[in-house]
N, C-alpha and C positions, 0 to 999 in steps of 0.2 A: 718193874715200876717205871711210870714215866717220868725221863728228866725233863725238866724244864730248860736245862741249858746243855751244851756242850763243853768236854773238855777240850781247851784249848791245848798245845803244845808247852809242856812246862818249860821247854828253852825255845823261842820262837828265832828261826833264823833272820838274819838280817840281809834282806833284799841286794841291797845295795853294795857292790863289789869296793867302793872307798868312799871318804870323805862324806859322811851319813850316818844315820839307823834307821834304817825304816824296818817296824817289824811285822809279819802279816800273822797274824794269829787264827784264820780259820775262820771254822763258821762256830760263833762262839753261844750261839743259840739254837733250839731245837727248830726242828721245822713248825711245830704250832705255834710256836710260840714268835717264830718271826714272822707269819702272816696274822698273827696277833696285834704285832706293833704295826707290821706293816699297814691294818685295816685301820687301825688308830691313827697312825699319824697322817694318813692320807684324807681320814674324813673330819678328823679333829683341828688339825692345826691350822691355823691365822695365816695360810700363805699369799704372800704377795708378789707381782714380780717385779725381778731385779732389776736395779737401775744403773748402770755405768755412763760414765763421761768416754767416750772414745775419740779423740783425735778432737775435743772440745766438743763434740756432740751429743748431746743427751739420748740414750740408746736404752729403752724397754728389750728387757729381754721376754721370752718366752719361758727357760726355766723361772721357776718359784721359786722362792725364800723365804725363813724365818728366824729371827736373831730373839736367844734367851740367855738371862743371865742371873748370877746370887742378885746383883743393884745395877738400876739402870744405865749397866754400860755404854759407852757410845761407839761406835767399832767404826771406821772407815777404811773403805779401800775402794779402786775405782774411782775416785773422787767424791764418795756419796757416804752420806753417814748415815748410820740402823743405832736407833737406842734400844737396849734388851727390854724385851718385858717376861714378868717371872715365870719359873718353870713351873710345870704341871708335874704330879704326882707322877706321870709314867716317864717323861723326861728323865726326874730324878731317879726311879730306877735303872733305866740305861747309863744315867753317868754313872753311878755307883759300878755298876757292871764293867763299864770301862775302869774306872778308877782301880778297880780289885785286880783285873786281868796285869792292866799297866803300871803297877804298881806310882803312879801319879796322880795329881790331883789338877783337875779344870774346876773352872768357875762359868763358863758361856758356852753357848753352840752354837753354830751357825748352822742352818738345813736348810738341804738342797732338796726340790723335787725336780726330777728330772721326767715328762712325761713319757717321750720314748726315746729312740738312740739318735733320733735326729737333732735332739740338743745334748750339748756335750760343754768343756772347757776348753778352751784354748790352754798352751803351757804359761804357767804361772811359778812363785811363789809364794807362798805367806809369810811373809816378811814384813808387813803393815806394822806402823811404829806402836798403834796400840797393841800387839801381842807384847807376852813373853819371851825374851831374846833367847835362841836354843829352846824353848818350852816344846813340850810336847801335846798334837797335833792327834788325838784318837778319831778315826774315821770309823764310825759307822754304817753297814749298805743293807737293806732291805729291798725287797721286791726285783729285779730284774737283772741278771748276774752281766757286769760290763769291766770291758777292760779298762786297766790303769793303765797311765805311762808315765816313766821317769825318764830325764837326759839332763847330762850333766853339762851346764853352763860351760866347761871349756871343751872337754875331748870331744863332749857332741854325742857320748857311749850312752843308750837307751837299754833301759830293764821294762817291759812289763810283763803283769800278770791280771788274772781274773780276778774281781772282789763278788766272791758268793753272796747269796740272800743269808741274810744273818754273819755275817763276818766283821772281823775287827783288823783293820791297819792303825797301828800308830808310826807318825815321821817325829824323831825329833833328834836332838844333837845338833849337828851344822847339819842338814841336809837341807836347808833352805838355803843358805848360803852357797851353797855348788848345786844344787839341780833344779829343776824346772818341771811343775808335772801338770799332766792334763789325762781330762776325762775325753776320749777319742771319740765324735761322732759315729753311728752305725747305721747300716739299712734294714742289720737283723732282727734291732731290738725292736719291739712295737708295743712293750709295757713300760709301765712306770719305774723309776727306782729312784730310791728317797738315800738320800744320803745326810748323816748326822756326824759331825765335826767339833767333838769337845775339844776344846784349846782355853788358855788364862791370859786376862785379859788385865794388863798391869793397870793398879789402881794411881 
């Protein structure tokens, strides 16, 4: 019989050698089923691209974005504020899916289209005062397998790994508080990949 999902890791290890959790749970979807969402959210969704203030500069990115939420949250980071607009039917079964896996609860997502490896993240946190303090961060990755990267704010000590098509990372605990992560530029990737970012967004 086909499954529709994969089993993930009943205890998922924790990436992160100290001061964090980050947990990488696999590809917690079958292969049809995540070029399923993948075809969805690529031709479906309202994306727009992202806008950052940089150095007082108003800077159009290249990646795409879209921000949904339970009520029209307002989220800023970057300088620039997204108000949610509601989720769609397939949205909501992906959080549910997160939600079961990570035994937590989100309220918003923020998604990323990434068209190929040539756009990426610089290192960051998510620490924006409208999150959840310590809340938990479920990463979703569809379409083009890319590395992650973590480093920790003081020793400088880097972990990464690959985020498969259909896989699920969640960060949460202090690991915003000590580390820093980014999506790494590449020359190898030349497809897209969508990343989906449930996180709670305090009311």
């Amino acid at each position: 019989m086909l499954s529709l999902f994969e089993e993930p890791s009943e205890y998922p290890v924790n990436i992160l050698p100290y001061d964090g959790t980050v947990q990488y749970y696999g590809k917690v979807f079958s292969r049809e089923m995540s070029e399923s969402y993948y075809v969805y959210l690529l031709g479906e969704i309202p994306w727009e691209n992202d806008e950052a203030v940089i150095f007082g500069k108003l800077i159009t990115t290249k990646r795409k974005v879209a921000w949904f939420g339970d009520l029209p949250f307002e989220y800023t980071y970057s300088q620039r504020t997204k108000r949610a607009i509601a989720w769609t039917p397939e949205l909501l079964e992906l959080k549910k899916r997160c939600e079961e896996i990570s035994g937590e609860s989100y309220n918003s997502c923020l998604l990323n289209l990434y068209h190929d490896g040539s756009e990426g993240m610089a290192y960051h946190s998510d620490a924006e005062k409208d999150l959840k303090k310590h809340g938990a961060i479920a990463s979703l990755t569809f379409g083009a397998e890319r590395k992650f990267a973590f480093k920790h704010k003081t020793t400088k000590e880097k972990v990464e790994l690959w985020l498969e098509n259909g896989s699920l990372l969640v960060m949460k605990g202090t690991t915003q508080d000590h580390w820093l992560h980014r999506l790494p530029p590449t020359t190898r990737v030349k497809t897209p990949r969508i990343n989906l970012t449930f996180r709670t967004i305090e009311e």
